[in-house]
N, C-alpha and C positions, 0 to 999 in steps of 0.2 A: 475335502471341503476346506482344511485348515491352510493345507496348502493354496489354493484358488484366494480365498481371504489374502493370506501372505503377500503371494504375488499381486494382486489388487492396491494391497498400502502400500508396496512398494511403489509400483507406480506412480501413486497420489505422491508420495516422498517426493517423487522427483521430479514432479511437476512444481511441489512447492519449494520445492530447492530453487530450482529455475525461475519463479517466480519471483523468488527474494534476490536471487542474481540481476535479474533484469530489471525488478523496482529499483536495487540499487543504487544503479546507473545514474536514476533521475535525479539526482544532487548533483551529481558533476555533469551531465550534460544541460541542466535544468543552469546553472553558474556560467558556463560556458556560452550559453546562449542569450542568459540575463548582460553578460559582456557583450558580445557581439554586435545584440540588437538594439541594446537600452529598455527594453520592454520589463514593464511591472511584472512580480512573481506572480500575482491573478491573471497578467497577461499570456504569459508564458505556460500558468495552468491551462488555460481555456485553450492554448494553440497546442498542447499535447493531449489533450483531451480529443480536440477536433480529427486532429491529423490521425491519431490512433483508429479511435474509428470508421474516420471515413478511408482508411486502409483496408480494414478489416468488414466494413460494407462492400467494397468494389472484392473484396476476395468470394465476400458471398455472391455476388451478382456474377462473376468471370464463371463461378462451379456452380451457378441455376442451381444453389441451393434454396427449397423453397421457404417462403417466410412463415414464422408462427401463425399456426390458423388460431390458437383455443385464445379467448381473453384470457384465462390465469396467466399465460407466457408473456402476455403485453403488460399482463399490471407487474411482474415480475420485473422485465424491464423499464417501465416504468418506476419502479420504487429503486431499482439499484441506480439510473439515474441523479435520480433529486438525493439519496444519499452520498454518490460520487460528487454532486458538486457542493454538497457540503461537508462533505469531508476534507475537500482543496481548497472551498472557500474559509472554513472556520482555522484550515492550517496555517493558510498564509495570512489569515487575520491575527493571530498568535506569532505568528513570525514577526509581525510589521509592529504589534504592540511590545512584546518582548526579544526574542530573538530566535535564532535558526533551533540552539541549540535547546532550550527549553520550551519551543511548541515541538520538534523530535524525541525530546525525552515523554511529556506526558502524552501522546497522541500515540505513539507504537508502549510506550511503556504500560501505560493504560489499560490498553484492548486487551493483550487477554488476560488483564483479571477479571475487565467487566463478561469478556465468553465466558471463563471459566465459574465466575458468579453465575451468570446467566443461567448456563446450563447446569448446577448444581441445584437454583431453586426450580426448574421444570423440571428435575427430575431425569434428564437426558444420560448425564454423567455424574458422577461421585467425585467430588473435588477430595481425593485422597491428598495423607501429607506430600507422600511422594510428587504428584502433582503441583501440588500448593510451594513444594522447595524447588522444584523445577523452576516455576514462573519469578520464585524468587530472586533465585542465581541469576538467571538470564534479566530483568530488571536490574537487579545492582550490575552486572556486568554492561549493560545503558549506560547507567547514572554515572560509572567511571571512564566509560567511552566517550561519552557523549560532551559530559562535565556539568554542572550547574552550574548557569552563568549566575556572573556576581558583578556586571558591568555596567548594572541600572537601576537608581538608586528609587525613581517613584512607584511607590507602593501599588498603585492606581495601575499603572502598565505591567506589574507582576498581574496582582488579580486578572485585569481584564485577560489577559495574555494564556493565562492560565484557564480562563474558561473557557475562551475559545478553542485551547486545546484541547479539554474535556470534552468539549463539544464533537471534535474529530475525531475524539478515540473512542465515543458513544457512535457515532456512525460507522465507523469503522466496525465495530462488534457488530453491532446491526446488520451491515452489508454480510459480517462473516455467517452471520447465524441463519439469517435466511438463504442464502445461496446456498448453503450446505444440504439442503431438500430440493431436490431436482424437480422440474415441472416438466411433464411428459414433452416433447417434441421441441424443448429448450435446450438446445447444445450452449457449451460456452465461449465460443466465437461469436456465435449467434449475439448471445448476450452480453457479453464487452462493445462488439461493434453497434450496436443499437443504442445502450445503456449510456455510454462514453459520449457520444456526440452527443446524445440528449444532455448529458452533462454539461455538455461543449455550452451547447446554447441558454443552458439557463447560467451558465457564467459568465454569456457575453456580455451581456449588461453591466456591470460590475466592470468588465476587461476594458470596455468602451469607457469610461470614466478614465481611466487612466494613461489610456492610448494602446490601441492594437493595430495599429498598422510604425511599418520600418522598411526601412532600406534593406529590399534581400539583396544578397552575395552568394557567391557557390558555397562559404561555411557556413553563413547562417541557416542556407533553407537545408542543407545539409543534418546540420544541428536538430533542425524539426521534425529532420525526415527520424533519424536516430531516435529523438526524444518521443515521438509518437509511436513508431514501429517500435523498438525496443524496451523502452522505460512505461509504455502504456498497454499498447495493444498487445503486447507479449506478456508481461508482467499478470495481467488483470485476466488476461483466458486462461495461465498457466495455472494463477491461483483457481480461479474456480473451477477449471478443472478436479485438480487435486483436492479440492476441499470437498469436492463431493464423495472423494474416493476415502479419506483419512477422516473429516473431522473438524468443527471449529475451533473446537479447540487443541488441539495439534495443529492447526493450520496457523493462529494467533500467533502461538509463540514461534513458529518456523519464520510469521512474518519480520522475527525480529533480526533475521538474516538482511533485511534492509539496510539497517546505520551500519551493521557490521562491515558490509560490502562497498558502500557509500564512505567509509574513512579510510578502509584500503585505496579506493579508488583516488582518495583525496590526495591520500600521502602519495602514491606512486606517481600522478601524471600533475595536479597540480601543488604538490611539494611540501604540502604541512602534515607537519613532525608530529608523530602519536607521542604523548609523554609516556613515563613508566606507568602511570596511575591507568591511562588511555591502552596501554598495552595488557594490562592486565583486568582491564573491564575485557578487551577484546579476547582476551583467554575465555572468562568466564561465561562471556556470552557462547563462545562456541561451545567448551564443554558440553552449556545447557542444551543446545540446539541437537548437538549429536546423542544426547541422554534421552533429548523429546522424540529423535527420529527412530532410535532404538526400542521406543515402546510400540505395542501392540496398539494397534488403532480401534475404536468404538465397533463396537458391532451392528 
C-alpha cells in the first residue's frame, strides 16, 4: 500500500513540476507576443485562454471523448471558469495599476498561505512548523527574485494594485482547493478545455475595450499557438492533474516554480541580468520546492 501511495505522488510531483514548467513560459511568451501584436495584457489573457481550450476541445472531439453527463462536473466547470477569468483579470489589473513585479509577488506569494490557512482551519491538514518554514523560504526566495518595486510613488496605485493582487491569489487558492476533490467522470483535460474558453469569454468583454483584433504574421499566430498549447492548456491540466494526486497544498507552493522558471527564461533568451540578491532568492526558492517535493503527500 505505502509503496502504491508512493508511486501515486510521485506521479502528481511531476505533473506539477511540468506544470510550473509550462506556466512559466507564459511571461516570456506572454512579452513576446505583447511586442509583436501590440495587444493589451487582458487581450493577450483572453487570446491564451481561448486558444488553449479550444485546443484542448478539438482534442476531445478528434478522441469521441464523451462529454460530462452529471451537473456536479458542469458546475465544477463552471466555477473554475469565472475563477480562471478572475484570476487574469484581477492580475493584469494589479499589473496595470502597479507593476509586473509586485501583482507576481502577491498573487503566487499569496496562494499558498491562504491553502495552507485554508486547509488548517477545515481541518484537512495541520499547518506544522515545518510546513509554515517551507512556505516561508520559498516566499522570501520570491520577494528576492522577484524584487519589490519602488518605482511608483502614488500611494493609491500601490493599494489599489495590491488588492487586486489579493484578489488573484484568493482565486487562485480557491481554483486549488476545489480542484483538488475529483468529481466522478471529470477528467482534467476535460476541465481545462471547457473551463479556459469559458474563461476566454467572460474576458472578452473587457479584451474588446482595449482592442482584440491585430495584424497576424507566421510569429504572432505562432506565438498564440505556443502561448495557448504550452503556457495554458498544458500548464492548467498538468496542475490538476497532479493536485488531485498530491494536494493543495503541496501543489500551491510547487506552483511557485512559475517566476522561478519565468526569470530563467528572461535572462537566457530575452537577456536581463538576475542580480546577486535575484540569484539568491532563486536558490531559496528552489531549495524550498525540492524540500516540498520531498515530503510525503496528504493522505
Amino acid at each position: 500500500m505505502s509503496r502504491s501511495i508512493s508511486m501515486v505522488s510521485r506521479f502528481g510531483l511531476v505533473c506539477l513540476v511540468g506544470a510550473g514548467l509550462s506556466a512559466g513560459t507564459g511571461g516570456l511568451v506572454g512579452t513576446l507576443l505583447h511586442r509583436a501584436t501590440g495587444l493589451s495584457p487582458i487581450s493577450v489573457a483572453a487570446c491564451r485562454l481561448a486558444v488553449g481550450g479550444l485546443l484542448l476541445i478539438a482534442l476531445l472531439t478528434m478522441t469521441r471523448r464523451p462529454l460530462p453527463r452529471h451537473s456536479s462536473a458542469w458546475r465544477r466547470i463552471g466555477a473554475v471558469a469565472v475563477l480562471v477569468a478572475i484570476i487574469q483579470a484581477s492580475y493584469f489589473g494589479a499589473v496595470a495599476a502597479s507593476s509586473v513585479s509586485s501583482a507576481t509577488l502577491i498573487t503566487l506569494g499569496m496562494s499558498p498561505m491562504v491553502v495552507s490557512l485554508l486547509e488548517h482551519l477545515t481541518g484537512s491538514r495541520v499547518l506544522d512548523r515545518r510546513h509554515a518554514a517551507t512556505i516561508g523560504i520559498a516566499v522570501f526566495g520570491v520577494v528576492l527574485l522577484v524584487g519589490v518595486p519602488t518605482d511608483y510613488a502614488a500611494s493609491g496605485a500601490i493599494f489599489a494594485g495590491a488588492a487586486m493582487a489579493l484578489v488573484s491569489a484568493f482565486a487562485f487558492a480557491t481554483v486549488t482547493l476545489i480542484s483538488a476533490h475529483p468529481v466522478p467522470g471529470l477528467d482534467a483535460i476535460t476541465t481545462t478545455g471547457f473551463a479556459v474558453t469559458g474563461g476566454a469569454v467572460l474576458l472578452t468583454p473587457l479584451a474588446a475595450i482595449s482592442g482584440i483584433t491585430f495584424d497576424p504574421t507566421p510569429h504572432s499566430v505562432a506565438l498564440i499557438i505556443v502561448f495557448g498549447l504550452v503556457s495554458t492548456a498544458m500548464a492548467y491540466t498538468l496542475y490538476f492533474r497532479g493536485l488531485a494526486e498530491v494536494g493543495p497544498g503541496t501543489a500551491a507552493v510547487l506552483a511557485l516554480l512559475e517566476p522561478l522558471t519565468g526569470a530563467i527564461l528572461a535572462a537566457a533568451i530575452l537577456g536581463e541580468r538576475l542580480t546577486p540578491t535575484g540569484l539568491l532568492g532563486a536558490a531559496l526558492l528552489t531549495g524550498a520546492l525540492v524540500h516540498t517535493s520531498l515530503q510525503p503527500a496528504n493522505g
